[in-house]
C-alpha positions in Angstrom: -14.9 8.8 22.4 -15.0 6.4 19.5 -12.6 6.5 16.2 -14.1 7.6 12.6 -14.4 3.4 11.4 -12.0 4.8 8.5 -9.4 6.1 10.5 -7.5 2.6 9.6 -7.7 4.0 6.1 -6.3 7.5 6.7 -3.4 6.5 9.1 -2.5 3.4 5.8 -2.7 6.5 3.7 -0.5 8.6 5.2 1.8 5.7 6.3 1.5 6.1 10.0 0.6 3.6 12.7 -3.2 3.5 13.6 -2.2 4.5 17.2 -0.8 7.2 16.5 -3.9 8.1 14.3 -6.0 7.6 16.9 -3.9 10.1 19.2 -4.6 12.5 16.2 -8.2 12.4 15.9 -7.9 12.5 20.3 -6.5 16.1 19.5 -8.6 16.7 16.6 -11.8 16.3 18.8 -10.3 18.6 21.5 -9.5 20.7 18.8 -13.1 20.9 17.3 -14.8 21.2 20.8 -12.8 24.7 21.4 -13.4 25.8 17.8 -17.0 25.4 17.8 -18.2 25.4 21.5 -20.6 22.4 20.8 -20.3 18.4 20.8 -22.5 16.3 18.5 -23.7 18.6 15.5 -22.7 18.6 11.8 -20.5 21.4 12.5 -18.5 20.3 15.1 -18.2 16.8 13.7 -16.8 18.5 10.1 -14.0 20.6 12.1 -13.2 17.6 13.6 -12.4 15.7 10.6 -10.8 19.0 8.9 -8.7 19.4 11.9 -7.8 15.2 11.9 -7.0 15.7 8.1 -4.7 18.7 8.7 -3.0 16.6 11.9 -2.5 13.9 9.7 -0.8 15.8 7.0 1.9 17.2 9.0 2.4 14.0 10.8 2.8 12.1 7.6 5.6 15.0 6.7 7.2 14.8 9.5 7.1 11.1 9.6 10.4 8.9 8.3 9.7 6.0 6.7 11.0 4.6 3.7 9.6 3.7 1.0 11.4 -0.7 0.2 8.7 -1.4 -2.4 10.4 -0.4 -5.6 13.5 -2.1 -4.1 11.8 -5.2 -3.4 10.5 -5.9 -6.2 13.7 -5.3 -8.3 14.9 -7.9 -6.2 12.6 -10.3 -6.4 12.8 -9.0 -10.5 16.2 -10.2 -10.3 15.8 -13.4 -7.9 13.4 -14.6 -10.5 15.6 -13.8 -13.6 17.4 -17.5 -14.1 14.3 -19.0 -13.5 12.6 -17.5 -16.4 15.7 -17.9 -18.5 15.5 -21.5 -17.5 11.6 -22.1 -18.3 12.6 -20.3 -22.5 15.1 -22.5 -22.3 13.1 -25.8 -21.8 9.8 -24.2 -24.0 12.5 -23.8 -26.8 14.4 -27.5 -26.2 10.8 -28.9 -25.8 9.7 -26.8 -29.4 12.9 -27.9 -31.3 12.2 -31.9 -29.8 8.4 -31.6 -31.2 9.7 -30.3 -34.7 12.6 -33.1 -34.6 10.0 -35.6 -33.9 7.7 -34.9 -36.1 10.1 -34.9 -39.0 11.5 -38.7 -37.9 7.7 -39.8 -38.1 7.5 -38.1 -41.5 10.2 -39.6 -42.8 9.9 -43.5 -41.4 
């Protein structure tokens, strides 16, 4: 049976892998058929996607994996630091050499 086309989505979402996604809407279909006894109408379609959302809930609580974003970017924050402080550095040299000029030309 074919995947919901936004079952990437949900399994990004909750932070799992897509194949383990697609195991969970396997079991939410199964799920569904027993529910409602039918394949293929409205109703059976909707318990399948309640039942998928549910699945993927308590997978994504029981699934460890840590959240490195805020950590990267503080580092890369940090890794980046000297070269800012180096590019005021030059923008104010470069200011204070304009103003310097200027006044020589002024002045000759």
């Amino acid at each position: 049976m074919k995947t919901p086309k936004l079952l990437p989505w949900h399994a990004r979402k909750a932070g799992i892998p897509i194949e383990r996604a697609t195991t969970l809407w396997h079991e939410a279909v199964r799920e569904a058929t027993a529910a409602t006894g039918w394949v293929g109408n409205a109703e059976y379609w909707g318990e399948a996607m309640n039942a998928f959302l549910r699945l993927l809930e308590e997978e994504k609580e029981h699934f460890c994996a840590p959240c490195v974003t805020p950590f990267v970017r503080s580092q890369n924050r940090l890794w980046r630091l000297p070269l800012t402080a180096m590019e005021d550095v030059v923008s104010a040299v470069s200011a204070s050499w304009q103003r310097y000029s200027a006044l020589a030309r002024k002045a000759a």
